[in-house]
C-alpha positions in Angstrom: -16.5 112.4 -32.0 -15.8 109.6 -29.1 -16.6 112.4 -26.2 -20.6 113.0 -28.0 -21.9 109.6 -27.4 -24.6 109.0 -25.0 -22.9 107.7 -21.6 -26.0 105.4 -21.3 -25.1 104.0 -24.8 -21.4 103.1 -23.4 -23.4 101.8 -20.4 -25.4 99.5 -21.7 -23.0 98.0 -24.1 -20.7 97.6 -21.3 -24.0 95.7 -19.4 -24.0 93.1 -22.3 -20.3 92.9 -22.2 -20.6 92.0 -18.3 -23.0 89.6 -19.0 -20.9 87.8 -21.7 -17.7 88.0 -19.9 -19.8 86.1 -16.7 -21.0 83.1 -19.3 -24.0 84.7 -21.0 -24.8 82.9 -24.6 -25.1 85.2 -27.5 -28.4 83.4 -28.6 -29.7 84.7 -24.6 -28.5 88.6 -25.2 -30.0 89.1 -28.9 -33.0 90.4 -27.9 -31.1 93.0 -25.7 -28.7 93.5 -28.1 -31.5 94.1 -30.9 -33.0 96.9 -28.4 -29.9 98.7 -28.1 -29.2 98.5 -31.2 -32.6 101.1 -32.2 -31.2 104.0 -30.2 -27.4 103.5 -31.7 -26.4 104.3 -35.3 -24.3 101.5 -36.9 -21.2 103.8 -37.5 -21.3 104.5 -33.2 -20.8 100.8 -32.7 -17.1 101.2 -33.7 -16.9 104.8 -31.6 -18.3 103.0 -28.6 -16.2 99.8 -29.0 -13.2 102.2 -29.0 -14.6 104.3 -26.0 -14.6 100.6 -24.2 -11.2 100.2 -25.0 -10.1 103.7 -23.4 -11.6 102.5 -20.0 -9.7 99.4 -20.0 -11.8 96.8 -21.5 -9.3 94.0 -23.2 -9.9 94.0 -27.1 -10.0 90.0 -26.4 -13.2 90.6 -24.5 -14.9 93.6 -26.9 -14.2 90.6 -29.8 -17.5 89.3 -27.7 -19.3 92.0 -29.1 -18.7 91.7 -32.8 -19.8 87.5 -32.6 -23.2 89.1 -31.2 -23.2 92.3 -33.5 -22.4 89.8 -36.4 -25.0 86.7 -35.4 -28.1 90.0 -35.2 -26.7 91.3 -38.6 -28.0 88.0 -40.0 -31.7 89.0 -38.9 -31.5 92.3 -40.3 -31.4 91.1 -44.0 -34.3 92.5 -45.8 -35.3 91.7 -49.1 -37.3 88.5 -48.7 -33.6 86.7 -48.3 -33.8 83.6 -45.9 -30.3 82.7 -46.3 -30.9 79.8 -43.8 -33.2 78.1 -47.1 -29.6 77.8 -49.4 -27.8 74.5 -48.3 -24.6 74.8 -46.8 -21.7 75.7 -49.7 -24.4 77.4 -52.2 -22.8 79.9 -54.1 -25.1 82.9 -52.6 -24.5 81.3 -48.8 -21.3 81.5 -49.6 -21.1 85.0 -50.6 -23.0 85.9 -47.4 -21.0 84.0 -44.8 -18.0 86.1 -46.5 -19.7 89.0 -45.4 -20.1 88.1 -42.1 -16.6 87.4 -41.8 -15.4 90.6 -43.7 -17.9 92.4 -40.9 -16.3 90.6 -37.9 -12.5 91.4 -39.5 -14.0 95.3 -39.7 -14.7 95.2 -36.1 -11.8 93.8 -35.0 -9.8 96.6 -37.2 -11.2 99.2 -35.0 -10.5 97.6 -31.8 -7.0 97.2 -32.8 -6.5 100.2 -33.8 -8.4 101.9 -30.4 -5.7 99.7 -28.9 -3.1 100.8 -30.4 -4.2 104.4 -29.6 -4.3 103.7 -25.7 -1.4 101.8 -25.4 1.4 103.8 -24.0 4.5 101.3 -24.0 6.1 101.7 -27.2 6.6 97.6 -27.4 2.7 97.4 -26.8 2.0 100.1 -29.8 4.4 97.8 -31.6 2.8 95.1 -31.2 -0.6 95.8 -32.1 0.9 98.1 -35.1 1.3 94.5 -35.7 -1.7 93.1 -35.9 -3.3 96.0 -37.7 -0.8 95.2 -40.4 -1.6 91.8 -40.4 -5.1 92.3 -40.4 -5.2 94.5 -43.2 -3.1 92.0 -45.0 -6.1 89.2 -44.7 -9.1 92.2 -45.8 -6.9 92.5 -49.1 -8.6 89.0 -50.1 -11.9 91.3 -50.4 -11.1 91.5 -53.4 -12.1 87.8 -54.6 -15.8 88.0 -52.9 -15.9 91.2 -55.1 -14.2 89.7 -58.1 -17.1 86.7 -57.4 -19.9 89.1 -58.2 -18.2 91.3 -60.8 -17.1 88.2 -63.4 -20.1 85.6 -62.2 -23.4 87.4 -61.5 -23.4 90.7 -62.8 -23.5 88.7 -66.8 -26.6 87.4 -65.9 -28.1 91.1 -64.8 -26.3 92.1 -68.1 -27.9 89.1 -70.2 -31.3 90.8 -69.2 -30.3 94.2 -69.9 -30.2 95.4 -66.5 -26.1 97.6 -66.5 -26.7 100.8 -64.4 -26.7 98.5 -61.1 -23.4 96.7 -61.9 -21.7 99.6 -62.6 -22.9 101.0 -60.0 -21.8 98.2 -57.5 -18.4 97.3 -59.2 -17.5 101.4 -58.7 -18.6 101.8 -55.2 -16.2 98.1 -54.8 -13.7 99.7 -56.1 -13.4 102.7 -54.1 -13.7 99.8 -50.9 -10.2 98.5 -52.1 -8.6 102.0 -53.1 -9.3 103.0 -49.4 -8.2 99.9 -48.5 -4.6 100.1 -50.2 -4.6 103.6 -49.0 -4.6 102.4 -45.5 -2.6 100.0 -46.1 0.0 102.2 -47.2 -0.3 104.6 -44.2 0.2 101.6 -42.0 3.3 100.7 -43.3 4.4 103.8 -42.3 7.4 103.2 -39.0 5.6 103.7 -35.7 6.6 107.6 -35.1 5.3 108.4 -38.5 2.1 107.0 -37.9 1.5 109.0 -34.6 2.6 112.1 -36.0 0.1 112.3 -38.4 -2.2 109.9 -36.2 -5.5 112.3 -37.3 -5.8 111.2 -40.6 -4.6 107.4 -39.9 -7.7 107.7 -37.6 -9.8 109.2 -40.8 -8.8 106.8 -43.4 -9.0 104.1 -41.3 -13.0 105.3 -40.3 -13.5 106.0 -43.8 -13.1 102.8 -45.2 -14.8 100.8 -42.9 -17.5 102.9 -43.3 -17.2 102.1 -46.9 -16.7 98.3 -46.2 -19.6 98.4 -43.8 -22.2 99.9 -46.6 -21.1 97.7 -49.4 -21.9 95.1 -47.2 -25.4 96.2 -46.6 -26.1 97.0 -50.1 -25.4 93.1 -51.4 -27.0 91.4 -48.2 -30.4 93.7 -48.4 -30.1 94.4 -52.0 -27.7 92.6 -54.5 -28.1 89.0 -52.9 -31.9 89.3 -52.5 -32.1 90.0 -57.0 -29.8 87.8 -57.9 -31.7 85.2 -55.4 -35.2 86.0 -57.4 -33.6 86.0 -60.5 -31.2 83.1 -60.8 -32.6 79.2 -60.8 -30.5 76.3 -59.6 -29.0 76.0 -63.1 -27.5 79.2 -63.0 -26.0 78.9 -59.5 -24.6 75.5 -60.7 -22.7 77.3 -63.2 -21.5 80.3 -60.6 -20.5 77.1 -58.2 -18.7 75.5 -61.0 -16.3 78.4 -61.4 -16.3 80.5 -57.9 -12.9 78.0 -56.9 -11.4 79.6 -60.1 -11.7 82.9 -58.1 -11.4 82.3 -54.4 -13.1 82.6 -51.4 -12.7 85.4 -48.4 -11.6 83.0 -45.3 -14.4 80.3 -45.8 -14.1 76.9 -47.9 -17.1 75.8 -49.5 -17.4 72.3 -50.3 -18.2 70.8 -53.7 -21.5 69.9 -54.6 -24.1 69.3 -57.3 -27.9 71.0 -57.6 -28.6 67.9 -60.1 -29.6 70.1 -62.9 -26.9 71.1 -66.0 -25.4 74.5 -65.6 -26.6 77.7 -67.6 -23.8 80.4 -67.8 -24.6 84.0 -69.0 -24.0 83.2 -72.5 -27.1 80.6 -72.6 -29.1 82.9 -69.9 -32.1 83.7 -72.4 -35.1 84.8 -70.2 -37.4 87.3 -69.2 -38.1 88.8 -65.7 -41.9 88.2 -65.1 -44.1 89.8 -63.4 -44.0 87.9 -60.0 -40.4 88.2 -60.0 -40.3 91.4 -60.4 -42.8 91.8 -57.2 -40.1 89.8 -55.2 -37.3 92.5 -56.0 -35.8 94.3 -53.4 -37.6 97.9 -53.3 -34.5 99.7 -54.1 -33.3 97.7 -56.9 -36.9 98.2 -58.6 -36.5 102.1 -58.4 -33.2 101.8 -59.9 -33.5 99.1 -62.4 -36.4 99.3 -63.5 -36.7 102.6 -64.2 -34.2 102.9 -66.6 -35.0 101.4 -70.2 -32.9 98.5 -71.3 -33.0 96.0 -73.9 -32.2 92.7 -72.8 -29.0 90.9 -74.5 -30.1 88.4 -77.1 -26.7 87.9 -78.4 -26.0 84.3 -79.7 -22.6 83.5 -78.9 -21.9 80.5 -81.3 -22.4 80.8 -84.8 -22.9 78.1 -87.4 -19.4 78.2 -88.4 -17.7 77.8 -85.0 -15.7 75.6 -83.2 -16.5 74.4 -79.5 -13.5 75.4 -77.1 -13.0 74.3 -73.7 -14.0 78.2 -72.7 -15.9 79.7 -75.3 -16.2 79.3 -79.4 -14.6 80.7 -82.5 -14.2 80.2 -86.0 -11.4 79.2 -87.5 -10.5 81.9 -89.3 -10.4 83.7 -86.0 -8.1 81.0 -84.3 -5.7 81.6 -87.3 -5.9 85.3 -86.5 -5.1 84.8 -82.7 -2.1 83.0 -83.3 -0.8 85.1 -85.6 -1.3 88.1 -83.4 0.0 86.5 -80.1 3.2 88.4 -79.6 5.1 85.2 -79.9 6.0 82.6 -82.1 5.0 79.2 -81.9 5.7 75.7 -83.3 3.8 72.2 -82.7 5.4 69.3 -82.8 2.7 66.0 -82.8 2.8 63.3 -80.2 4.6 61.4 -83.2 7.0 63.8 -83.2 6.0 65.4 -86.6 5.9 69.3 -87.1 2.6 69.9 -87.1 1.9 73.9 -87.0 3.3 77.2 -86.6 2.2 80.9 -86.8 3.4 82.6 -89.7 4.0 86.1 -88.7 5.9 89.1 -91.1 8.3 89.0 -88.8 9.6 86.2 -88.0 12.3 85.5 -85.8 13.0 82.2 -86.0 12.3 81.6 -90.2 9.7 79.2 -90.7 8.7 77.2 -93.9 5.4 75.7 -94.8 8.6 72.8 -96.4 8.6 71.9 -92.3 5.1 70.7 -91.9 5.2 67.1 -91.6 9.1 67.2 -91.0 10.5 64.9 -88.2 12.0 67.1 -84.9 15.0 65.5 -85.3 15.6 67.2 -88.5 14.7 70.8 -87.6 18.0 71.6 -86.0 21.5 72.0 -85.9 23.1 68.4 -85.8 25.2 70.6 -82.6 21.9 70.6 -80.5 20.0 67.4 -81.6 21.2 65.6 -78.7 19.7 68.2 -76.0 16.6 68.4 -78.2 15.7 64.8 -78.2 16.7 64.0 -74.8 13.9 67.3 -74.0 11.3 65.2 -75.7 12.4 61.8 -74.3 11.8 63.7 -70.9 8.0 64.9 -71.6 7.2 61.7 -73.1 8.7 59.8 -69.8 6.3 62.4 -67.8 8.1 65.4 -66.9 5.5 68.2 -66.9 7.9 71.4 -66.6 8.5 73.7 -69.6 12.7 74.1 -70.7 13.4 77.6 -70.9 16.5 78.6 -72.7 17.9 82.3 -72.9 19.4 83.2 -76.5 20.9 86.4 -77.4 20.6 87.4 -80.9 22.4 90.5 -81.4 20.7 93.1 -79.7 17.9 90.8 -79.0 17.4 88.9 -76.0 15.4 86.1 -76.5 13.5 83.4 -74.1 12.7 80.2 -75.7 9.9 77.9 -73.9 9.6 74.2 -74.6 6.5 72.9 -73.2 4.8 69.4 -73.1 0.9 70.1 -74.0 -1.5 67.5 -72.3 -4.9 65.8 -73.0 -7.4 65.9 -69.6 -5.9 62.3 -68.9 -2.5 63.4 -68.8 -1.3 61.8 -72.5 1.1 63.9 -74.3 -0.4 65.3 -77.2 2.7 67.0 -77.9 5.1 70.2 -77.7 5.0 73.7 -78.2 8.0 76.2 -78.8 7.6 79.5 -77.8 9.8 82.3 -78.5 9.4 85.3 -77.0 11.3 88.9 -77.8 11.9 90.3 -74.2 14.8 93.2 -75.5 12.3 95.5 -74.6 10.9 94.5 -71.7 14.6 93.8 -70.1 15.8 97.5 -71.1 12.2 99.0 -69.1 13.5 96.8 -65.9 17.1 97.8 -66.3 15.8 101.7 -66.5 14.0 101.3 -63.2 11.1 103.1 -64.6 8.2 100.6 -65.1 5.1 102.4 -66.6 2.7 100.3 -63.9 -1.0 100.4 -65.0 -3.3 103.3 -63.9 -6.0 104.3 -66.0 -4.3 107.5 -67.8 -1.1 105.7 -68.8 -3.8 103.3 -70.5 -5.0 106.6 -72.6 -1.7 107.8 -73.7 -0.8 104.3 -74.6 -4.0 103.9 -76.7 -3.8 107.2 -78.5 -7.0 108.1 -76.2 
């Protein structure tokens, strides 16, 4: 593909090269860069970066080019989006510097890799084998900007009714990091495998960045510019409130406050109007809004529930949970008091409603007292990290988990036992044949 591109193409980026490598700024060859950039396709920038390479040109210096390439993509966002307007460490600002980043990281990938291909010392392949590796280590953390709009803005498109776009961005995400993993895995590959079958390294390798490159042109020009329309300052509060949760791609946003109280999905109870919809990026109008949909008026807390930390429930439901946790748990109070435990058909460590109210001291073996109270004289003293014991029961192999539970200030409210029945799960690891999740072993084991 390298030997069809225009030789005046390769000339002219190696003009603006020149000029950077004698001192140039990139704010002084935008305008040149812009101009070049009408008569070359965005996939040729990576073929001509590469052709660069084959003449001799330093990777070092060709990194010039993606600074410039990245600074103009930030012009090309259409979509009504002025990034520049969002302060500094605003959710959506956040989310677009990633992209910048993840763009400059593509770049890079193919002028490693061109490299790689033109090295001929076997030490040099080496090392840049290297740095590919190393590189595709870092893109992995794609995955959090993705996870970012997957779990924090598509509910709000959801909340309005609005599902074919999500789906249609969470799949086309997905395929980004398959490719991804894919690559990864031919890269791992020893240094004679990888040049034996060096053709289609070359094609997944061009394939995902290609891939990478369009997902990033379909949030800047299309997914940021909605959500920007749609969502107020309330909304992005709530989004900045939780995106640490997640994690960033290679940028650290800084805490701050919009100095309005945050609205999550669940309490997201509007209706696009007209002038919003007139802001919407062309594209997303076509798709969204000609589909039907019913916007989600679903009331998440109910007259009968009780206010969690993250979300509400009933109690009949918390009994419910507990009960079907695969594990069996006991509270004891701050006081020291048995205070709770889940009553499940089969138990494995027999439980009373007679222990409720009962003093720890007095709900074991006078043999084991002595370690049981000094475990409690340690989390009342501070210590913060569970006890484990392994018991075997017979056939069963058992782990059982003591574990101080806090208040937000730190005061022990008390302490949980948790026993857990891991026969099984030690006689899958001992086979050697763990059934890892893929989406077909989930059928079979659902009766699907």
């Amino acid at each position: 593909m390298s030997l069809n591109i225009e030789k005046e193409k390769i000339e002219r980026m190696k003009a603006i090269l020149k000029r950077l490598h004698e001192g140039a700024s990139v704010e002084e060859l935008k305008e040149e860069f812009k101009e070049l950039l009408k008569f070359v396709a965005p996939w040729e920038i990576p073929l001509i970066e590469q052709e660069l390479v084959r003449e001799g040109i330093s990777a070092d210096e060709i990194t010039k080019l993606c600074d410039l390439h990245v600074e103009l993509f930030r012009e090309f966002v259409s979509g009504k989006l002025d990034i520049e307007k969002y302060p500094e460490d605003h959710p959506l600002r956040t989310l677009f510097e990633e992209n910048m980043v993840i763009l400059r990281d593509l770049e890079t990938l193919n002028l490693y890799f061109a490299t790689f291909i033109n090295a001929k010392d076997p030490a040099e392949k080496e090392k840049w084998l290297e740095k590919i590796r190393e590189l595709l280590k870092e893109l992995k953390g794609i995955k959090k900007h993705f996870t970012k709009s997957q779990t924090l803005l598509f509910p709000y498109l959801e909340r309005l009714g609005i599902t074919a776009v999500p789906k249609v961005l969470w799949t086309k995400q997905d395929e980004v990091l398959f490719k991804l993993k894919n690559l990864a895995k031919l890269f791992s590959q020893d240094l004679s495998s990888i040049e034996k079958n060096i053709d289609q390294v070359r094609k997944s390798l061009n394939d995902f960045v290609r891939s990478a490159n369009d997902m990033i042109f379909r949030e800047n020009n299309i997914f940021y510019p909605t959500v920007a329309t749609i969502l107020s300052d309330a909304e992005w509060y709530a989004v900045k409130l939780q995106e640490d949760r997640i994690g960033h791609y290679k940028v650290k946003p800084k805490e701050f406050k919009l100095g309005v109280e945050p609205v999550f999905p669940f309490q997201f109870a509007k209706r696009l109007s007209p002038e919003q919809i007139e802001k919407l990026p062309d594209e997303f109008r076509k798709v969204a809004m000609g589909l039907a949909f019913e916007p989600d008026d679903y009331e998440v807390r109910r007259d009968s529930d009780i206010e969690l930390d993250f979300g509400f429930l009933s109690r009949e439901e918390i009994d419910a949970i507990f009960k079907a946790l695969p594990v069996e748990i006991t509270f004891v109070g701050a006081d020291g008091r048995t205070r709770y435990f889940t009553n499940k058909e089969d138990q494995i460590f027999v439980r009373t409603q007679s222990v409720i109210g009962r003093k720890v001291e007095f709900c074991h073996p006078p043999r084991s007292i002595d370690i049981v109270m000094k475990i409690v004289k340690s989390f009342r003293e501070g210590r913060s990290k569970p006890v484990v014991f392994w018991v075997k029961a017979g056939e069963r192999t058992l782990r059982v988990s003591y574990i101080p539970v806090r208040g937000e200030d730190g005061r022990l409210l008390g302490i949980m036992e948790v026993v857990q029945d891991l026969t099984e799960i030690r006689k899958i690891i001992e086979s050697g044949k763990i059934p890892y999740f893929n989406v077909e072993r989930m059928r079979k084991s659902a009766g699907l």
